[in-house]
GUMARTI-363414 format. One record per residue: x, y, z of N, C-alpha, C in turn. Coordinates in steps of 0.1 Angstrom, whole numbers, plus 5000, padded with zeros to 4 digits. Layout:
XYZXYZXYZ;...
***
This chain:
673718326194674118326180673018376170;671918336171670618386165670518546168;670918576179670118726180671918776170;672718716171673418796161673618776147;673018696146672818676133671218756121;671018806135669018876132669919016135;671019016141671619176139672219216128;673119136122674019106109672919156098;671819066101670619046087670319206090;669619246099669119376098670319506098;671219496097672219586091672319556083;672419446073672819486059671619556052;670419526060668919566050668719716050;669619746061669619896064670920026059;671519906051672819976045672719986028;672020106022672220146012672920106001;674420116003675320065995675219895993;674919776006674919696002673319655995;672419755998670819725993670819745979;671719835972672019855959672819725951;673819685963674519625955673819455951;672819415967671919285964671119295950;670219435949669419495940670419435926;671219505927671819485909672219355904;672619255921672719095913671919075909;670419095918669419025915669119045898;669319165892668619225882669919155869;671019125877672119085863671818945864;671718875878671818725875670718635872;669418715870667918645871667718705855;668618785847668318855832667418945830;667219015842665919165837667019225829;667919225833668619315827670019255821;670419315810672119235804673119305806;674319215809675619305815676119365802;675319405791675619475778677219505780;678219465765679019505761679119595758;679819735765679819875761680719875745;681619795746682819785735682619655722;681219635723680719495715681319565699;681419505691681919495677680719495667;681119625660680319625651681019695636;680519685624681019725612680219705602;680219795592679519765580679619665570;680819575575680819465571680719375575;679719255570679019125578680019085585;679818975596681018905600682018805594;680818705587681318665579682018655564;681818765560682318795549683818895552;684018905566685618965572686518895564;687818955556688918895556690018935566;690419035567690919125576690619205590;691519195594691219255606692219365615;692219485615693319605620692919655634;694119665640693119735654694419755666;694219715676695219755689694519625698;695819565700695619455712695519505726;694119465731694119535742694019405756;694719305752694819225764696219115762;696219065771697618965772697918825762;698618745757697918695750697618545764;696418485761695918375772696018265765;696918165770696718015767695217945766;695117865753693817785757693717695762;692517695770692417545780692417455772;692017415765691617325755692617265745;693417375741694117305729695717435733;696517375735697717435741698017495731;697817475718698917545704697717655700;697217675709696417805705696417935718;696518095714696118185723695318255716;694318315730693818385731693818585732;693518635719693818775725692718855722;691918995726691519115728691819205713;691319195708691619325694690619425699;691419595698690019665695690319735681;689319695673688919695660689319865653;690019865645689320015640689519995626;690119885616689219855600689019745598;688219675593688119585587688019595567;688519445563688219485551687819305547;687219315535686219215531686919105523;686119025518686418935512687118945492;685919065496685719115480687219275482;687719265492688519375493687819545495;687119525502686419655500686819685520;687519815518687519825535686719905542;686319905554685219985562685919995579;685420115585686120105596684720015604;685820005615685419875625685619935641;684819885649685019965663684119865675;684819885682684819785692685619685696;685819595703686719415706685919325703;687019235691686619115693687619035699;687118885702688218775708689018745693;690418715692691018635680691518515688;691818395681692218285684693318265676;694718265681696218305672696918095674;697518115665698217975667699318025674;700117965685701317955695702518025686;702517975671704017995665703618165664;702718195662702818325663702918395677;702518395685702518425699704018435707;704518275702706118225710706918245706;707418365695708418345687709118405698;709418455709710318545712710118495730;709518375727709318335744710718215746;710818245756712218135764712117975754;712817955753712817785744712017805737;710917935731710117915723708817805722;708517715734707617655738707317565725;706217615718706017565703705817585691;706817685693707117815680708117715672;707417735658708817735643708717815644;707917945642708018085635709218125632;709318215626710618325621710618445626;709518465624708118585631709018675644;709718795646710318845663709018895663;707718815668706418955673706318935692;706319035696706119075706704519105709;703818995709702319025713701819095726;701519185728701319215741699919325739;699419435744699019525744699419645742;699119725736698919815725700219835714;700119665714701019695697699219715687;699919805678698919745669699319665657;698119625649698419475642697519465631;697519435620696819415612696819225609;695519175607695519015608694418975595;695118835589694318785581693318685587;692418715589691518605597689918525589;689618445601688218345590687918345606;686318405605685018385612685118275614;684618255628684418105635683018125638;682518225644681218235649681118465654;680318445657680018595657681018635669;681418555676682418625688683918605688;684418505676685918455675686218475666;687718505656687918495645689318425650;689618315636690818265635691818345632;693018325640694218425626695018315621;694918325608695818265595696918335592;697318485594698518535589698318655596;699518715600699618875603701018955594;700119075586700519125577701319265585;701119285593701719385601701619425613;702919475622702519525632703219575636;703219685650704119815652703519855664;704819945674704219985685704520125685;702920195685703520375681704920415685;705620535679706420595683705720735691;704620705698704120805707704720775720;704520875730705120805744704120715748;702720695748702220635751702120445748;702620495733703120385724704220295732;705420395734706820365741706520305753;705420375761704920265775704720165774;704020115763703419995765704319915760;705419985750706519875745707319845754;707119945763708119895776707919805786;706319825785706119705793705719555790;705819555777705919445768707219325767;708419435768709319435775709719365784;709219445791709519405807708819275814;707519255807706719075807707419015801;708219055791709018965781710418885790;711019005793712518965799711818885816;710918945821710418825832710118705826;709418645821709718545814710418425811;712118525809712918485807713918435816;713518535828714618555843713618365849;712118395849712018305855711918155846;711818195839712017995830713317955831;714418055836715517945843715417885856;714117955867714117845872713317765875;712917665860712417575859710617595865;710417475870708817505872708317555884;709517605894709617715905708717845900;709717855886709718005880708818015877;707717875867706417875860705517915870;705817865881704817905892704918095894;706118135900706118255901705318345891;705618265881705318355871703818395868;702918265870701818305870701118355878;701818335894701118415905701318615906;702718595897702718745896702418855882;702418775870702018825859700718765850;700018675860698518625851699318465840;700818535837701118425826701418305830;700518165824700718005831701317945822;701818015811702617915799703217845806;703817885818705317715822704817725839;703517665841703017625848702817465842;702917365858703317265856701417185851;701317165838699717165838699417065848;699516935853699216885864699216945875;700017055880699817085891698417185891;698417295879697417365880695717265881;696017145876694717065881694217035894;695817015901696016985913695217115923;695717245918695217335927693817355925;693217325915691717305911691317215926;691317115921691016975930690816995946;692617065945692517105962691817195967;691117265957690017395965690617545966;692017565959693117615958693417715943;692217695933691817755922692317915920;691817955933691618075936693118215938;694218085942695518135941696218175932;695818095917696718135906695718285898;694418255906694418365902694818515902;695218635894695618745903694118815909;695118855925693518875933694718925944;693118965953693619095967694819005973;695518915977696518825982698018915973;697818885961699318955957699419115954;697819145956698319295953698919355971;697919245980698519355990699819285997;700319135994701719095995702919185988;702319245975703319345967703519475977;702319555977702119625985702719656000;702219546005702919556020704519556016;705319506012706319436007707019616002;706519675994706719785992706219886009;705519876010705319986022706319966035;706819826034707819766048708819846046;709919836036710819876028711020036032;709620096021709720256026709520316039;708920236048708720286063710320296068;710920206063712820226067713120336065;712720426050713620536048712720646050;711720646052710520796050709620776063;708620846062707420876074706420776067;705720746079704420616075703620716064;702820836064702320916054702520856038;704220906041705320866026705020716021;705420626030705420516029704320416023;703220496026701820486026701320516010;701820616006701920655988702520545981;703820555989704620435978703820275977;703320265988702820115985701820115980;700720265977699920275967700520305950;701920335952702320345939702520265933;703620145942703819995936702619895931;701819935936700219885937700019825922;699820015919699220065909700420025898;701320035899702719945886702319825886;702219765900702019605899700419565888;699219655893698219585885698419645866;699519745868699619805856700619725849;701419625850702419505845701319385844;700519355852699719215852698819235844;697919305845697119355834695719385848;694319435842693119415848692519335847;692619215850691819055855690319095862;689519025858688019085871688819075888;689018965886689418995903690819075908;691419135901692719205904692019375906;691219405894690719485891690219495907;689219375909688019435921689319465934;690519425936691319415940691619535944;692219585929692719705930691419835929;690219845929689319925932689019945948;689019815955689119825967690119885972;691219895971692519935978692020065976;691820185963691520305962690920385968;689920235969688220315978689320325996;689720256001690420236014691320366015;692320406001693220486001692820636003;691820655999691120755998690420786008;689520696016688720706028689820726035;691320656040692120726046692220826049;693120856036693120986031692321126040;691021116034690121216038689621196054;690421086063690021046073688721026075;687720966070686820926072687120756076;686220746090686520616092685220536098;683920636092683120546097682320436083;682820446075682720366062682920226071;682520076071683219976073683719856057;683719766064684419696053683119646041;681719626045680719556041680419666030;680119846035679919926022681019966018;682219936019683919966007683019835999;683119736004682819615991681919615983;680519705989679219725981679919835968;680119945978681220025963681720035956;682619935957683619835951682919775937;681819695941681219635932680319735926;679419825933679219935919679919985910;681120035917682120105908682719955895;683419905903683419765894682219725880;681019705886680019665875679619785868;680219925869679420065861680720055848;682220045852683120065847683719915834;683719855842683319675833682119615834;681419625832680119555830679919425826;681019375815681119245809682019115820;682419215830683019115840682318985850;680919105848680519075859679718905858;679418845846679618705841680618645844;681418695848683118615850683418485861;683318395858683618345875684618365880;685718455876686418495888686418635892;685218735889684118825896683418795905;682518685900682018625913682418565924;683718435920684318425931685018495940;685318595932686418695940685418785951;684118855948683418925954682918815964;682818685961681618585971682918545984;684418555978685018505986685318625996;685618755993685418886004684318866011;683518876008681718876011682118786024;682218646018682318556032683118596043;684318626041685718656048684918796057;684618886049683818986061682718956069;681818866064680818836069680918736078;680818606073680918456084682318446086;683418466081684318466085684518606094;684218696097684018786110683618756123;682418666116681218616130682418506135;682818386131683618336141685018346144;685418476137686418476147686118586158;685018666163684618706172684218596181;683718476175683018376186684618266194;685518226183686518186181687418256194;687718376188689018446193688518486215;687118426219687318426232687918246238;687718186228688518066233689718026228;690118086216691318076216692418206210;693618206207694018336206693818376188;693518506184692918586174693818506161;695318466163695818456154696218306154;695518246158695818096158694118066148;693018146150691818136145691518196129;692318306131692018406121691918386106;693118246106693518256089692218106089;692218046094690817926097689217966091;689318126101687718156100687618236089;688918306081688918396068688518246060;689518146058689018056049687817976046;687417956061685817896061685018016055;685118136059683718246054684418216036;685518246030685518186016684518086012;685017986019684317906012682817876013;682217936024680817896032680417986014;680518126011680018176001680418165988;681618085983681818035969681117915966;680417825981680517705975679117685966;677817815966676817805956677417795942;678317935942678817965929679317855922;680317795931681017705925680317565916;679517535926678617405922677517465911;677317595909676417655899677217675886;678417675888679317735874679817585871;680717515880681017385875680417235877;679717245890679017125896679717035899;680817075909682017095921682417135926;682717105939683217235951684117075955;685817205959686417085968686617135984;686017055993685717116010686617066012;688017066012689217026013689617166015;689417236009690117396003690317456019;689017486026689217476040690817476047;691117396046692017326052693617296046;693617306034694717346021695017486022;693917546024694617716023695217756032;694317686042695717756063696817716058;697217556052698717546051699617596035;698817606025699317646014699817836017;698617866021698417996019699918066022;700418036036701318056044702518046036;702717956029703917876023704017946008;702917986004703118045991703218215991;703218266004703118396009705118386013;705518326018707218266018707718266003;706818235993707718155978707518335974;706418395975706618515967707418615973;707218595985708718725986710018665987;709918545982711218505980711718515968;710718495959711018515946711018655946;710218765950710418905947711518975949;712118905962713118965965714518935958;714118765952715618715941715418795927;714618815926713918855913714919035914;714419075922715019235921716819215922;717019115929718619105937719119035921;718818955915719318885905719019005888;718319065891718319185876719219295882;720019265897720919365900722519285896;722319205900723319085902723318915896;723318895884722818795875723318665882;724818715884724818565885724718465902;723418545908723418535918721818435915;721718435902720518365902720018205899;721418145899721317995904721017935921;721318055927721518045940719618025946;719018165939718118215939717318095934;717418005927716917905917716617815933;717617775932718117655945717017695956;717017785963716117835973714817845970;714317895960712617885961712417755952;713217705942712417515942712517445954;713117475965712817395977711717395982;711317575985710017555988708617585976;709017515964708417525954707617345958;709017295958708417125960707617095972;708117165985707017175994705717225994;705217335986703517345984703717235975;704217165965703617115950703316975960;704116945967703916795976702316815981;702216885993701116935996699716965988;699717065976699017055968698316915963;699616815958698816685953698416625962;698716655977698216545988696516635988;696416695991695216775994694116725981;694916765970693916745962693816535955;694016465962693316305966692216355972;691716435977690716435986690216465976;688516375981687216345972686516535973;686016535960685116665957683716625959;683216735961681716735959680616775951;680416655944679616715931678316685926;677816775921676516815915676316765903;675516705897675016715881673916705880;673416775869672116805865671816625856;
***
């Protein structure tokens, strides 16, 4: 085990791509250097003295952890005007912090909207907002004086897909907290996620699921490529599951870890492609994260950057090493989903205990049986999902079948997560 483990060490020292890629943690996460905001906000007018704020929403809107009757959204800036009424243009993103009635006017039951407000918040409406400075990185919104989604085509895309988050939404909040689940494993949105349960998945070591990440891009994926191998040549087949891909991360949005998700599938699609196949899996991921950290740079603070890269990392690395040691005593596929989740965790669990000062070693052992079970709920729901926007009233049926096995992970989930965590405090 030593002499392969002094083999492992001396190939990574000798692989470029990953020597670059150790080089650039070291340099972001020790502070020689700052993951500088290429798109940081600036204007000739103070911050504090902003009354206004004009620009193009460039992200989804996100529930706050903290205070439920608030979201979070992405502006990128292009006027601001002042206190004293004097306007200046403005360039770059800032964060806004919106109250819900503005956000929910047009969401299922409306959650906790009075509004009157039909706004459709999504990305690239643009919007004009009356706002108050919290601090140099937030502004409150108090009123929105306008908004509109170009009549460009590119405008019309994004209304469409504004849309199309919209009416999902709606298909899944009929079924109940089945659907709240679906919904955030497939569009990032946790509004009607059950908030105890998402604690639950915390606890159980299981965090990692609600996030979007390599699991549903290549569940979508495969799911699309199965399909077209029925009607076309593997070649063909092989496009389309890179096309659905690319719809799927283009409906969810780019999360750090969907993104590093969907960067890796490219780098893979391509090396195909060109038939090259002496690339392995350790420099795609070194790649990965260059390309990743050159293109978003502000991600790379993210903890779900880091966990997403530390959780690959492991899965190729120690999760490799035993199931080569594993799979001569027992068979490859009785070991395999075991030793992917041990290398996860062997390499999240610094992160973890450094960002929160908890790790649950439960997760281990939650993910063999969750993982399985929630890989069942999504193509169950994918598949009701497409059959019921074909066929409506086939969607109580569709209801009935995935809260069955909705209540099976949620059982599971709270049993797992009783188990004691392991924690750190300073």
């Amino acid at each position: 085990m030593v002499k392969k483990i002094r083999e492992l060490i001396n190939y990574l020292l000798l692989n470029p791509l990953f020597l670059s890629s150790i080089i650039l943690c070291f340099l972001f996460y020790t502070g020689v250097i700052n993951s500088n905001n290429k798109n940081s906000f600036v204007s000739l007018i103070p911050i504090s003295e902003i009354k206004e704020l004009e620009g193009i929403v460039v992200s989804a809107p996100v529930k706050s952890l903290t205070n439920e009757n608030y979201y979070f959204i992405d502006l990128n800036v292009t006027a601001v005007k002042s206190k004293e009424n004097i306007y200046s243009q403005g360039k770059g993103i800032i964060k806004l912090l919106l109250k819900s009635d503005f956000v929910e006017s047009l969401y299922p039951n409306k959650l906790n909207s009075k509004s009157k407000r039909n706004l459709l918040i999504e990305s690239g409406l643009n919007i004009k907002f009356v706002v108050k400075s919290l601090n140099e990185d937030l502004f409150l919104v108090t009123d929105i004086l306008d908004s509109f989604y170009e009549k460009s085509l590119k405008g019309r895309i994004f209304y469409f897909r504004a849309l199309c988050r919209l009416n999902f939404k709606r298909l899944l909040n009929s079924w109940g907290n089945a659907g709240g689940l679906l919904l955030a494993l497939l569009s990032g949105s946790k509004e009607y996620t059950d908030t105890s349960l998402n604690l639950s998945f915390k606890r159980a070591g299981l965090s990692h699921i609600l996030a979007l990440s390599g699991m549903h891009l290549s569940l979508f994926g495969s799911l699309g490529f199965f399909v077209a191998k029925r009607f076309s040549s593997k070649k063909k087949a092989y496009n389309i599951k890179m096309l659905l891909i690319l719809l799927f991360v283009w409906f969810a949005g780019f999360t750090p870890s969907l993104l590093r998700a969907f960067i890796f599938s490219i780098i893979i699609y391509i090396l195909t492609a060109l038939h090259i196949k002496k690339i392995n899996d350790i420099s795609s991921l070194s790649l990965c994260f260059l390309i990743h950290s050159a293109i978003q740079p502000t991600h790379i603070q993210t903890p779900a950057f880091m966990l997403s890269y530390g959780a690959l990392f492991g899965i190729i690395t120690v999760g490799s090493f035993f199931k080569e040691k594993l799979s001569k005593i027992f068979a490859l596929k009785i070991v395999a989903n075991f030793c992917d989740s041990f290398g996860a965790q062997i390499c999240t669990f610094p992160i973890l205990i450094n960002l929160f000062g908890e790790v649950a070693p439960i997760g281990v052992i939650s993910s063999l049986i969750v993982s399985p079970l929630l890989t069942i709920f999504l193509y169950t729901g994918l598949i009701g999902i497409i059959i019921c926007m074909i066929i409506p009233f086939l969607s109580p049926a569709f209801n009935d079948i995935i809260d069955v096995i909705y209540n099976i992970i949620s059982n599971f989930i709270v049993y797992f997560s009783s188990f004691p965590l392991i924690t750190l405090r300073n």
